[in-house]
C-alpha positions, 0 to 999 in steps of 0.5 A: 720496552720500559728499562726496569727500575733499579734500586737505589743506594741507600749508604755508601761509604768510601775509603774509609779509615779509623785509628784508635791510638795506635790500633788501626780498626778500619783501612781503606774499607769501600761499602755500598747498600741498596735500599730494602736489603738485609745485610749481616756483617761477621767477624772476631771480637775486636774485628771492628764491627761494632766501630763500623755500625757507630760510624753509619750511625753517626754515633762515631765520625772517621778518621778519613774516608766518606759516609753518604747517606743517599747522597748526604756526607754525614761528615758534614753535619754538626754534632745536633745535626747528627743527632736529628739525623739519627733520630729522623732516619735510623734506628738501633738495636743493641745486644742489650735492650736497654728499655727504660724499667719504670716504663710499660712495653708501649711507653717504651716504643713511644719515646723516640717519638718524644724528639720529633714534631709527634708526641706521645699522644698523637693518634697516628704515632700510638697506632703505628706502635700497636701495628708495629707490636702486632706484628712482633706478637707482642700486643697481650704484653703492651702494658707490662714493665721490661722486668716482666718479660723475657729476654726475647720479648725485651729485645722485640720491644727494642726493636718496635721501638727502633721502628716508631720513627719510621726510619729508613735503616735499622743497625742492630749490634748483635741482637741475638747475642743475649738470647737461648737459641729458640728465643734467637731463632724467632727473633731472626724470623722476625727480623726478616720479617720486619725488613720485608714488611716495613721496607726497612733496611737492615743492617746485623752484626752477629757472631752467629752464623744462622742468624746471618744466613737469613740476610740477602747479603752476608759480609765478613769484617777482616783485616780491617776490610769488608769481604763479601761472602755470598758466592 
């Protein structure tokens, strides 16, 4: 009988520990997330969420304790080591898009590719854009500049851009924060959908309890710690 196939840590974090002045944020936390998942992270504003987010994003290094990225100390990398690692293996999502306005839907989704070895004009990176837009309903609007979208339809492109890369983990701080709650409704579907199509892990911070109801897994950030509230 074959031993069935166990997935494997994508991130684990150990210990770890973060001080800004004399406000302790994150103590002692321990953490670990299996390739695939999606993942919520809830809590009160100030409870650290968004520190934790930067911090497995590189974006913020810790005070003490360890972040390892299938295995890679993150600690160790210097700072444009960092920023290759961000661009090869995450993606982000924020509470505001952050499209660039003088750019159309698709020149938006391309940048992130400018920094690898694909260019805007390699086939294969332009295909896997309008595939990743296909699947966020957003082809008819491919050619338009942010300013002529809604809201949800800027953060739907934020995420096609998010994906371009291929990463293996996408962050999203509060991607629905911005949003009616119809149009938060439908990106939280399709947040679950992209996870399952793309196989892409999925990290959300969220304040909203019916977004972090769809994840496989739901955590609470309190007391400077990670408590996991799935029973």
């Amino acid at each position: 009988m074959k031993a069935m196939n166990k997935k494997k840590n994508l991130l684990q974090v150990e210990h770890l520990s973060k001080s800004f002045g004399e406000q302790e944020v994150l103590k002692d936390l321990s953490f670990e997330l299996e390739e695939g998942l999606s993942v919520s992270i809830e809590g009160p504003s100030g409870s650290g969420k968004s520190t934790f987010l930067n911090i497995l994003g590189t974006l913020d290094l810790p005070d003490s304790g360890i972040v390892l990225f299938k295995g890679q100390n993150l600690a160790l990398l210097s700072d444009s080591e960092r920023s290759v690692f961000r661009n090869k293996h995450i993606g982000f999502v924020f509470q505001m898009h952050h499209l660039l306005p003088q750019c159309t839907v698709m020149e938006n989704v391309l940048l992130p590719a400018l920094g690898t070895s694909a260019s805007k004009t390699d086939r294969a990176t332009v295909q896997r854009a309008r595939e990743i837009l296909d699947s966020l309903g957003m082809t008819e609007h491919s050619h338009k500049f942010p300013a002529q979208l809604s809201g949800g339809e800027c953060q739907r492109t934020a995420f096609a851009r998010a994906l371009i890369n291929q990463p293996e983990l996408i962050l999203a701080d509060e991607p629905t924060g911005s949003l009616d709650q119809e149009s938060a409704e439908k990106l939280g579907n399709e947040l679950i959908k992209l996870n399952r199509v793309f196989r892409t892990t999925l990290i959300v911070v969220t304040h909203s309890a019916a977004l972090a109801q769809k994840m496989q897994k739901r955590y609470a950030l309190k007391n400077k710690s990670l408590q996991s509230l799935n029973h």
